[in-house]
PDB file of N, CA, C, O and CB in Angstrom:
ATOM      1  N   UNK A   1     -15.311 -10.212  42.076  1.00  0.00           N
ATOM      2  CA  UNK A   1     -15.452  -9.312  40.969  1.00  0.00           C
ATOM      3  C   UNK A   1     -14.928 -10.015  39.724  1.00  0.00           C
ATOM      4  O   UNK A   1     -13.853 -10.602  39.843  1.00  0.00           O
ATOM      5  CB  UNK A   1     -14.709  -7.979  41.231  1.00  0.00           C
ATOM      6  N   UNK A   2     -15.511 -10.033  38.612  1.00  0.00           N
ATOM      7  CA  UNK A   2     -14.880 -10.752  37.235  1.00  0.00           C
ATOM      8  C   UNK A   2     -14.852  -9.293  36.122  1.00  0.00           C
ATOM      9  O   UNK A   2     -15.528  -8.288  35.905  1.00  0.00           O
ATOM     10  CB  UNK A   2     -16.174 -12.335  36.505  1.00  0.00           C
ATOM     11  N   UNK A   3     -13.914  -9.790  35.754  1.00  0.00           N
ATOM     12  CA  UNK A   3     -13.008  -8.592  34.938  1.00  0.00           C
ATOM     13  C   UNK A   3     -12.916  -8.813  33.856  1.00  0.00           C
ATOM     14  O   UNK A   3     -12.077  -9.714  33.847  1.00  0.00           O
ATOM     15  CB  UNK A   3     -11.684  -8.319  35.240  1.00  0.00           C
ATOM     16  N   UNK A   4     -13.316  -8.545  32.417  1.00  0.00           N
ATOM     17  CA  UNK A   4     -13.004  -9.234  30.920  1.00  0.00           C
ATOM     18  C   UNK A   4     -11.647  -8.380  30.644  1.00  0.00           C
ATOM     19  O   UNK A   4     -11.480  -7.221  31.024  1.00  0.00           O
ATOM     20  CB  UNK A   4     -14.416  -8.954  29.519  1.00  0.00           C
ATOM     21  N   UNK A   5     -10.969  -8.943  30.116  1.00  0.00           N
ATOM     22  CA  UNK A   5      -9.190  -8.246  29.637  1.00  0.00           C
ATOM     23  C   UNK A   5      -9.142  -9.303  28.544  1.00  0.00           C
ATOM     24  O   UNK A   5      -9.346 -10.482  28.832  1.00  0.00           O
ATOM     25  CB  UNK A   5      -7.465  -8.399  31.072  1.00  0.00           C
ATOM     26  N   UNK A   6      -8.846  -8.871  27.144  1.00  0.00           N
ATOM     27  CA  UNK A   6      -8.127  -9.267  26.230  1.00  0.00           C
ATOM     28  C   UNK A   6      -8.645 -10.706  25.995  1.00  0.00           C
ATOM     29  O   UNK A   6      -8.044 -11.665  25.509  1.00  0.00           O
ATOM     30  CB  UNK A   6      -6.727  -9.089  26.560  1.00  0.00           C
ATOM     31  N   UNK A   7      -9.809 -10.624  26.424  1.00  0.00           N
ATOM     32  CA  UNK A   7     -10.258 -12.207  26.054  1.00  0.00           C
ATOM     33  C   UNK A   7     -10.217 -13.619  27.401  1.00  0.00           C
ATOM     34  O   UNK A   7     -10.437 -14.830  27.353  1.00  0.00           O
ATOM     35  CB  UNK A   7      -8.989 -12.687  24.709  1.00  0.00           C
ATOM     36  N   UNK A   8      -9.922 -12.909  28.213  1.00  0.00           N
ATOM     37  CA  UNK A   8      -9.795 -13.591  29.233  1.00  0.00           C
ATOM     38  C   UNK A   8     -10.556 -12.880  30.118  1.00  0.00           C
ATOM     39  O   UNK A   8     -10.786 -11.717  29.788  1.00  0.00           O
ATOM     40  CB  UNK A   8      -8.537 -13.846  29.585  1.00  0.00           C
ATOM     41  N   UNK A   9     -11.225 -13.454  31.649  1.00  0.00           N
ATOM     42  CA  UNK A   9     -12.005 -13.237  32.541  1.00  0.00           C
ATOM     43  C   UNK A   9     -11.064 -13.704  34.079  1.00  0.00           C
ATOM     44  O   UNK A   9     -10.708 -14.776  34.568  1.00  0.00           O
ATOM     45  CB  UNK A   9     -13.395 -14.050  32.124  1.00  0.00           C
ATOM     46  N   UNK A  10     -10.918 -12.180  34.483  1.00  0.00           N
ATOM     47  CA  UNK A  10     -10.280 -12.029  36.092  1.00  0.00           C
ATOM     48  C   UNK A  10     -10.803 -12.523  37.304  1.00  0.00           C
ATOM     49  O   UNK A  10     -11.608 -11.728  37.788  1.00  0.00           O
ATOM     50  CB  UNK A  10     -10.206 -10.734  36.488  1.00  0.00           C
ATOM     51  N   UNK A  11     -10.694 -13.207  37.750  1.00  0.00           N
ATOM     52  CA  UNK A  11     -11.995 -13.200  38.747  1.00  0.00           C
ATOM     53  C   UNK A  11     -11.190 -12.810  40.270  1.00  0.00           C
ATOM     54  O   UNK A  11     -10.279 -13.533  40.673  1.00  0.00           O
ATOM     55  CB  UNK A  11     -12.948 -15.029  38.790  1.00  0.00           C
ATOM     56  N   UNK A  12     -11.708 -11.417  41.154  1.00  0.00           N
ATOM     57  CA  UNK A  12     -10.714 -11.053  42.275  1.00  0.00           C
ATOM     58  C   UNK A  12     -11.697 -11.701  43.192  1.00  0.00           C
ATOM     59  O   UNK A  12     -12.882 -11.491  42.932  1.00  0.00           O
ATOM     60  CB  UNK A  12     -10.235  -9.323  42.583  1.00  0.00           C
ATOM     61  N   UNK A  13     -11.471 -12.294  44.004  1.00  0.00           N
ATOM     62  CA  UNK A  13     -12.123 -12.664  45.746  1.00  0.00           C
ATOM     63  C   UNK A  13     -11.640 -12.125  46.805  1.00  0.00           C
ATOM     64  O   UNK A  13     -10.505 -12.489  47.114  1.00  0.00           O
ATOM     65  CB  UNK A  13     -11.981 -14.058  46.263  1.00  0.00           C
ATOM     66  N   UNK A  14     -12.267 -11.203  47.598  1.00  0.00           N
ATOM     67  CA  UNK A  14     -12.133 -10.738  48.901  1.00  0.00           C
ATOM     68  C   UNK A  14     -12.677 -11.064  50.136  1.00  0.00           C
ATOM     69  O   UNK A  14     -13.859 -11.408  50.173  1.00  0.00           O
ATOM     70  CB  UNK A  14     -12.345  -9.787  48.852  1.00  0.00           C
ATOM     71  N   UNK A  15     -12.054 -11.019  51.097  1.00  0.00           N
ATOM     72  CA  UNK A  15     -13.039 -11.254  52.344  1.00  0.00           C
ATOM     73  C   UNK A  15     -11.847 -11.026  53.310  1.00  0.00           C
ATOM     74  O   UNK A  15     -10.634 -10.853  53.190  1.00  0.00           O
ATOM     75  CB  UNK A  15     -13.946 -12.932  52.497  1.00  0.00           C
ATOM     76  N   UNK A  16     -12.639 -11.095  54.205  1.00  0.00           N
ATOM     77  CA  UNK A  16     -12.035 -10.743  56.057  1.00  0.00           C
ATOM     78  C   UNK A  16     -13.445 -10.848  56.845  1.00  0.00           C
ATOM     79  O   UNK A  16     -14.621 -10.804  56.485  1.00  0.00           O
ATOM     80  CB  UNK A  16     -11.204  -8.689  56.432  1.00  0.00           C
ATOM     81  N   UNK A  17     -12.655 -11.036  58.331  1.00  0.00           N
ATOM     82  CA  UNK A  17     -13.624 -11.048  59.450  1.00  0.00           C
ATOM     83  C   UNK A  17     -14.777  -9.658  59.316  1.00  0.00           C
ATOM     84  O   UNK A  17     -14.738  -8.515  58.861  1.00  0.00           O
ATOM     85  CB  UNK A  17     -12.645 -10.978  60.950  1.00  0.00           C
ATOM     86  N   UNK A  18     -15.436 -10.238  59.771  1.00  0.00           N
ATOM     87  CA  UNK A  18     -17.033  -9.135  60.066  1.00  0.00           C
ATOM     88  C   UNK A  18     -16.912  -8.754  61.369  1.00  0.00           C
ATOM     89  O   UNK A  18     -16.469  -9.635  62.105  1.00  0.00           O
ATOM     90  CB  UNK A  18     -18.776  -9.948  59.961  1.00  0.00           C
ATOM     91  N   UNK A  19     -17.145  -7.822  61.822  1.00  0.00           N
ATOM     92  CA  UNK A  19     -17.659  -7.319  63.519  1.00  0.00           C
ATOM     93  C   UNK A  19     -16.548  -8.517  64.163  1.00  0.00           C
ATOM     94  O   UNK A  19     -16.979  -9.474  64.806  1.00  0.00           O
ATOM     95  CB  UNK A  19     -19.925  -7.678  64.102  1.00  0.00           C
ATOM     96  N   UNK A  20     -15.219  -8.338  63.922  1.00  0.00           N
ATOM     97  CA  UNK A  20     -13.832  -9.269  64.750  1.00  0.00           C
ATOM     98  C   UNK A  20     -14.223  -7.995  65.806  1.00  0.00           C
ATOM     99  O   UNK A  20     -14.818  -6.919  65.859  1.00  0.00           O
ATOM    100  CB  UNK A  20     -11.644  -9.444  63.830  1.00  0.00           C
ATOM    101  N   UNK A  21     -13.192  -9.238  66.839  1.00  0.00           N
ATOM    102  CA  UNK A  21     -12.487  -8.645  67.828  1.00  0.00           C
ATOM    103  C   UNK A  21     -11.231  -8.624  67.083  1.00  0.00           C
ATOM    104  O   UNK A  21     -11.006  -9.323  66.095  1.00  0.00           O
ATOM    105  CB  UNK A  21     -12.497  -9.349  69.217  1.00  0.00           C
ATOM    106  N   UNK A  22     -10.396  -7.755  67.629  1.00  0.00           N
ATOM    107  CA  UNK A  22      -8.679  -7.649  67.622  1.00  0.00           C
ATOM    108  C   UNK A  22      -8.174  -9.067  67.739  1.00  0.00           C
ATOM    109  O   UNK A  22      -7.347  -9.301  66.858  1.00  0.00           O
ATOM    110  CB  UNK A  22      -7.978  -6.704  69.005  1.00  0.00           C
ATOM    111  N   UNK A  23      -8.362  -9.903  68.394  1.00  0.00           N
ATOM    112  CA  UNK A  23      -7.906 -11.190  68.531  1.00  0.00           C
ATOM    113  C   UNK A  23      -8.378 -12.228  67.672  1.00  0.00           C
ATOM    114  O   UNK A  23      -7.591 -13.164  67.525  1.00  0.00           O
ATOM    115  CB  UNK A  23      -8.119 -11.551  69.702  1.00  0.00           C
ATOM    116  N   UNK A  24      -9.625 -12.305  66.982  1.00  0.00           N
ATOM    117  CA  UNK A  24     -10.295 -12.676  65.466  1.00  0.00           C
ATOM    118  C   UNK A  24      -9.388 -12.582  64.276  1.00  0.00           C
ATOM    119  O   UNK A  24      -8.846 -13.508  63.672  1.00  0.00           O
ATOM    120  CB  UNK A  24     -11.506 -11.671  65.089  1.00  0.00           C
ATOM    121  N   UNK A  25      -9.302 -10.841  63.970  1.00  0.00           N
ATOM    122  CA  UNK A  25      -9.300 -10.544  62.845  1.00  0.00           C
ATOM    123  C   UNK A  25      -6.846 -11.053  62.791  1.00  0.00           C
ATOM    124  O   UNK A  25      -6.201 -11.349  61.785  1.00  0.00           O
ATOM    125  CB  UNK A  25     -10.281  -8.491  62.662  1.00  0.00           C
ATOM    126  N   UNK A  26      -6.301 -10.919  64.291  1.00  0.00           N
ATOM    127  CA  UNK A  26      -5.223 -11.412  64.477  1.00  0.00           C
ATOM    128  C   UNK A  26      -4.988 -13.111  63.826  1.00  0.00           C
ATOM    129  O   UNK A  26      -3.887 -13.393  63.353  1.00  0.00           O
ATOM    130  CB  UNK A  26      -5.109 -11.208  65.933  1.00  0.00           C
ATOM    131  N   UNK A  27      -5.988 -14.051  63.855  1.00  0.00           N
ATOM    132  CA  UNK A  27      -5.817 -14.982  63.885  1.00  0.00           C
ATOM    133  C   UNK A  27      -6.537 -15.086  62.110  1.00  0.00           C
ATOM    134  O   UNK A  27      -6.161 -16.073  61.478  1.00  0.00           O
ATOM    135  CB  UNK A  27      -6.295 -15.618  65.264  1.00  0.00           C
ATOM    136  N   UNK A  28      -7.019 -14.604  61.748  1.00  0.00           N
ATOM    137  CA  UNK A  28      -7.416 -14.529  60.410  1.00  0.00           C
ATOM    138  C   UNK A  28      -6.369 -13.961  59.589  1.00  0.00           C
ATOM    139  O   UNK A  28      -6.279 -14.313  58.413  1.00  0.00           O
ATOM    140  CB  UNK A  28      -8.615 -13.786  60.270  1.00  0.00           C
ATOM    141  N   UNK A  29      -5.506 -13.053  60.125  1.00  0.00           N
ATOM    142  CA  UNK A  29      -4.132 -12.352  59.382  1.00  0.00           C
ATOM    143  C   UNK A  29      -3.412 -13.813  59.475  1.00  0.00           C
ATOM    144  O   UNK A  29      -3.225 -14.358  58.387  1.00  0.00           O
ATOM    145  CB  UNK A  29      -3.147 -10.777  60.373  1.00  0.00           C
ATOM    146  N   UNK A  30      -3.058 -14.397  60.446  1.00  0.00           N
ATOM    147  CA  UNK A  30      -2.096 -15.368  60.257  1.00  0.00           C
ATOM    148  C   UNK A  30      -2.973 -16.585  59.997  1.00  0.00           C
ATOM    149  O   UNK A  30      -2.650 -17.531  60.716  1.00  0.00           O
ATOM    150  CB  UNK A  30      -1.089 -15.503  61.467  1.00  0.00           C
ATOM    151  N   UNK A  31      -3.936 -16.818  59.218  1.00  0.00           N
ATOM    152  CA  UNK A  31      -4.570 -17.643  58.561  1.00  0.00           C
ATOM    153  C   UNK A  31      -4.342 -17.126  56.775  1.00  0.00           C
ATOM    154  O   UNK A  31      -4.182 -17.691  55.694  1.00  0.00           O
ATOM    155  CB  UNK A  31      -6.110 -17.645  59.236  1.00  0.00           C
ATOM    156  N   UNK A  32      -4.410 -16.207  57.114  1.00  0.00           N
ATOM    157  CA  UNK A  32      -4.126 -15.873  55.228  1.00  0.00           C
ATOM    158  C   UNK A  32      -3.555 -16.568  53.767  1.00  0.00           C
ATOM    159  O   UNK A  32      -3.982 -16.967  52.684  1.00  0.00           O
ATOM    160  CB  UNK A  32      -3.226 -14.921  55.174  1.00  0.00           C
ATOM    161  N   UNK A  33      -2.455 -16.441  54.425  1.00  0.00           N
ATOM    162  CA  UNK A  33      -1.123 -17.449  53.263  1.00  0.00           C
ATOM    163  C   UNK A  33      -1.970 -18.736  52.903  1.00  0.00           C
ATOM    164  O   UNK A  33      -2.210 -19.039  51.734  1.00  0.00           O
ATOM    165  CB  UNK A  33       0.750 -18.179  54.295  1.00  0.00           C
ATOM    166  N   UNK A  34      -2.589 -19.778  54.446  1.00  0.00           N
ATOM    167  CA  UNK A  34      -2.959 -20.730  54.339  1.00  0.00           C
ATOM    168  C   UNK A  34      -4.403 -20.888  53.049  1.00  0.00           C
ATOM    169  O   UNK A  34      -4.693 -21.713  52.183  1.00  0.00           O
ATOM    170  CB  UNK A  34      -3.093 -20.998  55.744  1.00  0.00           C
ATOM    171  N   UNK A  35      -4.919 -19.778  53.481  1.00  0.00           N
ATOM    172  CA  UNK A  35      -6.595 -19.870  52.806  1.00  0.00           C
ATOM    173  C   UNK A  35      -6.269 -19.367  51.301  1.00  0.00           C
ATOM    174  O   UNK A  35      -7.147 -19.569  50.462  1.00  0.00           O
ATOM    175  CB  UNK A  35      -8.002 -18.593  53.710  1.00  0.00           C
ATOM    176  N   UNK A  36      -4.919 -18.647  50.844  1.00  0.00           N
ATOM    177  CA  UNK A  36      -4.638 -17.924  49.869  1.00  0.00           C
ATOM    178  C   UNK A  36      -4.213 -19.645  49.010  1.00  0.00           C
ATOM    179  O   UNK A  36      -4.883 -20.059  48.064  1.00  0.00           O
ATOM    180  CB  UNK A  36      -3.368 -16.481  50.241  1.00  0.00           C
ATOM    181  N   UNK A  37      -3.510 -20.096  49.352  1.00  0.00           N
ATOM    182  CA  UNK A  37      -2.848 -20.865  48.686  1.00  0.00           C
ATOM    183  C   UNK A  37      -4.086 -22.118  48.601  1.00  0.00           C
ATOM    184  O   UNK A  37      -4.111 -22.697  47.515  1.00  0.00           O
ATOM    185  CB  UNK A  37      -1.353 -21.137  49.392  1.00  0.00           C
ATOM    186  N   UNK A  38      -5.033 -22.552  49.564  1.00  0.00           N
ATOM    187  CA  UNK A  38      -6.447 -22.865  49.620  1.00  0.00           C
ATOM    188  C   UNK A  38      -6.947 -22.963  48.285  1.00  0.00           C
ATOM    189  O   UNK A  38      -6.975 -23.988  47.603  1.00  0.00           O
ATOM    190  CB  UNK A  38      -7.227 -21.872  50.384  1.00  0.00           C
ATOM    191  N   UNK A  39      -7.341 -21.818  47.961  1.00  0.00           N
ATOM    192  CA  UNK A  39      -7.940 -20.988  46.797  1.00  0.00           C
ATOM    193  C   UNK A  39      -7.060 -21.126  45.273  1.00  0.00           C
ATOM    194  O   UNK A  39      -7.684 -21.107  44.213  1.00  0.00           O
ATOM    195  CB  UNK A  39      -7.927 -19.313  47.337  1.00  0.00           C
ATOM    196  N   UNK A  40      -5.598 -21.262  45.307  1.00  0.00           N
ATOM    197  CA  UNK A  40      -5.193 -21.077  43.980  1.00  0.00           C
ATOM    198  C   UNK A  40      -4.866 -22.769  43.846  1.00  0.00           C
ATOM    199  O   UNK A  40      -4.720 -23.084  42.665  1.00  0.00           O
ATOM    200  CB  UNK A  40      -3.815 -19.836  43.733  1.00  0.00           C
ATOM    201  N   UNK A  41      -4.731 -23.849  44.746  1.00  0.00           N
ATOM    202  CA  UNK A  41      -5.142 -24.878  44.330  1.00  0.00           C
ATOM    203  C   UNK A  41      -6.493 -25.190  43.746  1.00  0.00           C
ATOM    204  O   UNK A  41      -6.562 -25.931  42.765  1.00  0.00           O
ATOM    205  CB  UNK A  41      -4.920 -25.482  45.144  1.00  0.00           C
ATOM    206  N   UNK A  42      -7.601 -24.655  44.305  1.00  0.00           N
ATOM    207  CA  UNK A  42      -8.540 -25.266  44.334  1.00  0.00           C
ATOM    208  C   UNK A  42      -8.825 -24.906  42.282  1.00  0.00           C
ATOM    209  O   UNK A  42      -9.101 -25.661  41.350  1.00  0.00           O
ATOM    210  CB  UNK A  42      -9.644 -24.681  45.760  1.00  0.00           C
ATOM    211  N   UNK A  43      -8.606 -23.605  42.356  1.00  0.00           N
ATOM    212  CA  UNK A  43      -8.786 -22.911  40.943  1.00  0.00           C
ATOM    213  C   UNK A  43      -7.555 -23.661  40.037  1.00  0.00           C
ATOM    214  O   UNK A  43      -7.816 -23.690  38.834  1.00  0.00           O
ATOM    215  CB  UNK A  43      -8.571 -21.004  41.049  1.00  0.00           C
ATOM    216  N   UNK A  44      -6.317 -24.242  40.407  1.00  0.00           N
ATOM    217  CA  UNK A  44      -5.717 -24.887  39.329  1.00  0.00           C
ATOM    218  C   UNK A  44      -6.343 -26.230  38.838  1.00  0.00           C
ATOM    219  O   UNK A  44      -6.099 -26.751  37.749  1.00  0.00           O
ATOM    220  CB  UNK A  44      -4.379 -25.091  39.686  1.00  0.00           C
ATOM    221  N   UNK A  45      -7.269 -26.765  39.892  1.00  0.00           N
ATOM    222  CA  UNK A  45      -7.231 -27.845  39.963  1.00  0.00           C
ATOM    223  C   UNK A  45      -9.144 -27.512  38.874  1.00  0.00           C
ATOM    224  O   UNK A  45      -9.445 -28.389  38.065  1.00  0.00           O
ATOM    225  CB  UNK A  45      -6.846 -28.583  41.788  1.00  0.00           C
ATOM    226  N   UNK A  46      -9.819 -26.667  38.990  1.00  0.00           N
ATOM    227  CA  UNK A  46     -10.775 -26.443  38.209  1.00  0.00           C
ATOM    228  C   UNK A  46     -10.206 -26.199  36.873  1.00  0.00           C
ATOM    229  O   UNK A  46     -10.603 -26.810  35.881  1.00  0.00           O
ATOM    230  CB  UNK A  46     -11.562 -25.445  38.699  1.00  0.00           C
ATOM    231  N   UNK A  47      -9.037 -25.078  36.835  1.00  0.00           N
ATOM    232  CA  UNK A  47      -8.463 -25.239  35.488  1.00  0.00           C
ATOM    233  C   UNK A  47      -8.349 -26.241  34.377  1.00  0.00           C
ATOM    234  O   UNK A  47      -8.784 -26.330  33.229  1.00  0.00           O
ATOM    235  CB  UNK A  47      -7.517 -25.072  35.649  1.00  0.00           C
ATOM    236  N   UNK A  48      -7.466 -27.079  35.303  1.00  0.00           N
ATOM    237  CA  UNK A  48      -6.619 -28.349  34.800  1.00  0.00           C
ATOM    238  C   UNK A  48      -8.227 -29.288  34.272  1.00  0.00           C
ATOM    239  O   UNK A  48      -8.186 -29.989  33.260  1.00  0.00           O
ATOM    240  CB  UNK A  48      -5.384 -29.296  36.454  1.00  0.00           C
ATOM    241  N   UNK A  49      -9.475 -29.169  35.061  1.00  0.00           N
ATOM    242  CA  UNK A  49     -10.598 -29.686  34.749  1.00  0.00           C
ATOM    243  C   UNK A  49     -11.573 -28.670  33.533  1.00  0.00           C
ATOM    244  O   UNK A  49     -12.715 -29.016  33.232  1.00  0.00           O
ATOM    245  CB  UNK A  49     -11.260 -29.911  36.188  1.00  0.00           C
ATOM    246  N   UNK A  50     -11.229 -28.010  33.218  1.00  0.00           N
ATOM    247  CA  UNK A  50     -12.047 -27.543  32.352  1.00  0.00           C
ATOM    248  C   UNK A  50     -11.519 -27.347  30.830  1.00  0.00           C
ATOM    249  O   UNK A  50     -12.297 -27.160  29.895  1.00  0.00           O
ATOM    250  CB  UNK A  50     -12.482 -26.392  32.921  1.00  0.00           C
ATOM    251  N   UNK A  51     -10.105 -27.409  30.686  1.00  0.00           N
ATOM    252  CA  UNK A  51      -9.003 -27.816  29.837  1.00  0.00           C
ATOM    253  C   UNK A  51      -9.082 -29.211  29.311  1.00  0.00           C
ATOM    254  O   UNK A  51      -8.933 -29.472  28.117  1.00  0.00           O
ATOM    255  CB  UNK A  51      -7.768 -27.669  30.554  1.00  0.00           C
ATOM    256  N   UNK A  52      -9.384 -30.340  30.488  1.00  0.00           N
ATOM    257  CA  UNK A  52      -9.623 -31.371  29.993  1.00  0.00           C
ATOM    258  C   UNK A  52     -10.882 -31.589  29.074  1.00  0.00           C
ATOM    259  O   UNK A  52     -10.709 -32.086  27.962  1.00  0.00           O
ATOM    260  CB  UNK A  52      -9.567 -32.073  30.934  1.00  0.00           C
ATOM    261  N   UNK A  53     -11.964 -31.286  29.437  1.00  0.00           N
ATOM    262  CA  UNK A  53     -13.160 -31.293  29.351  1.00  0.00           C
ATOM    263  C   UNK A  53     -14.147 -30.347  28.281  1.00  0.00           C
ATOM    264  O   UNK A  53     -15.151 -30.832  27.759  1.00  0.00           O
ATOM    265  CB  UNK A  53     -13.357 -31.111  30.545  1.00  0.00           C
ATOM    266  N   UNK A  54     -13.819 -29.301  28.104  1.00  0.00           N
ATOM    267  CA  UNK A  54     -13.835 -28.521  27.609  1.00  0.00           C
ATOM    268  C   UNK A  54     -13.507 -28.230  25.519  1.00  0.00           C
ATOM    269  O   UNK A  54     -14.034 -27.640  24.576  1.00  0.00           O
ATOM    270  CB  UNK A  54     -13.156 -28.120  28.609  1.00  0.00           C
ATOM    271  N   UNK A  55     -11.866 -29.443  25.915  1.00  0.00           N
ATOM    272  CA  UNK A  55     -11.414 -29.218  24.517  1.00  0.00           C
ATOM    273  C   UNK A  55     -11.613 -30.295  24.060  1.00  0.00           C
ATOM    274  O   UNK A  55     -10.712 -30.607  23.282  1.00  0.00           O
ATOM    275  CB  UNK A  55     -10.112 -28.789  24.227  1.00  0.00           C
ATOM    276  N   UNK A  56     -12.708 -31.365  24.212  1.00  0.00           N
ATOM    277  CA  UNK A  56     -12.436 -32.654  23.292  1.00  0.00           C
ATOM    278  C   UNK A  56     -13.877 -32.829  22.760  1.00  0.00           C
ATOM    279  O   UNK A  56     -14.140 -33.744  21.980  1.00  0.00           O
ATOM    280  CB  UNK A  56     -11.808 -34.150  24.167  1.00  0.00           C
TER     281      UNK A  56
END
């Protein structure tokens, strides 16, 4: 979902298992932190690239 606020753009990402078993959607809970922190590298690291790129 992307969100405009004050001049800036939110962007939320969701997801989880589809049609899990109990033992799936268990191993996807304790996958979380990993895929969370995944994601806010991957977006600093687009940041840090579009800052460069962007302002010259």
């Amino acid at each position: 979902m992307l969100i405009e606020s004050e001049g800036k753009t939110k962007l939320t990402l969701r997801g989880g298992p589809f049609n899990a078993t109990e033992e799936e959607r268990a191993t996807f809970e304790s996958m979380r932190p990993h895929v969370q922190q995944g994601f806010v590298g991957t977006f600093d690291q687009l940041d840090a690239f579009l800052e460069q790129n962007l302002n010259r």
